[in-house]
C-alpha positions in Angstrom: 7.4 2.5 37.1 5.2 -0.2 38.3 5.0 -1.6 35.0 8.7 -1.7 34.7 10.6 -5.2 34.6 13.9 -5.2 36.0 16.7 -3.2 38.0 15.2 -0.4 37.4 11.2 -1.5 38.4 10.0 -4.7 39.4 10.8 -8.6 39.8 8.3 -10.6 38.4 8.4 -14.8 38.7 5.5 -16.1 36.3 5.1 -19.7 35.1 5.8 -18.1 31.7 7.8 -14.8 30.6 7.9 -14.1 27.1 10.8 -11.8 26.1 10.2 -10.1 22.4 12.8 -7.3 20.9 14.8 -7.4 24.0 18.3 -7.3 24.0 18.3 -8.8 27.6 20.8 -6.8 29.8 21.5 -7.8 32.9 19.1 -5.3 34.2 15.9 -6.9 32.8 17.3 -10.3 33.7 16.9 -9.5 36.9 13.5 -8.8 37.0 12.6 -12.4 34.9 15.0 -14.7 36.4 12.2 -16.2 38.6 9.9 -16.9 35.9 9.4 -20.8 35.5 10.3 -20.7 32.1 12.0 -18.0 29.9 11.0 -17.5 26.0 13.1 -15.2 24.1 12.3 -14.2 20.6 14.7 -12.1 19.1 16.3 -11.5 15.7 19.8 -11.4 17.0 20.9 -15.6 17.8 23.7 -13.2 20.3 21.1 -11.6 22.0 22.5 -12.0 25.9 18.4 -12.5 26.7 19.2 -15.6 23.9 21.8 -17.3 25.8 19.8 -16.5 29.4 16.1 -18.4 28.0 15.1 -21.9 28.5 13.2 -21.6 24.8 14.9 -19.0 21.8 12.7 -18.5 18.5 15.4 -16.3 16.3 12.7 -15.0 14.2 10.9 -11.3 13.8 9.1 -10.8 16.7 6.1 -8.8 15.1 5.7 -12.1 13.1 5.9 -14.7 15.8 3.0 -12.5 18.0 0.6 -12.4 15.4 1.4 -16.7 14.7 0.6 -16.9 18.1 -2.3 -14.8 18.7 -3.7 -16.4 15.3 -3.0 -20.3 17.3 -4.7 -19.0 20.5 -7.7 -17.6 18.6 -7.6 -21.0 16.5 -7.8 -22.4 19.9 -10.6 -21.1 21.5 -13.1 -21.4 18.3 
């Protein structure tokens, strides 16, 4: 439960909060409406975690990860 985000677990308020696959109930909201600034990457461009972000990426979310891990590994070469 301690690593649970939301209603149901924990409020969390990080500079960043990157939301992947999640449909963004009101529930996980919650938990991430403290961060500084909300990314949402989801497939659905209806997503309620879509309209709630600062930043949406409609993309697969599998896809973006890996992009990003690849830039941050670019990064620190």
């Amino acid at each position: 439960m301690d690593r649970l985000i939301g209603v149901s677990g924990t409020r969390t308020a990080p500079d960043l909060c990157i939301v992947v696959g999640a449909s963004g109930a009101a529930a996980l909201h919650w938990g991430i409406e403290g961060a500084g600034l909300i990314v949402a990457v989801n497939t659905d461009e209806r997503a309620p975690i879509v309209a709630n972000a600062d930043v949406a990426v409609i993309d697969d979310g599998v896809a973006v990860i890996e992009e990003l891990a690849d830039m941050i590994a670019e990064l620190r070469r």
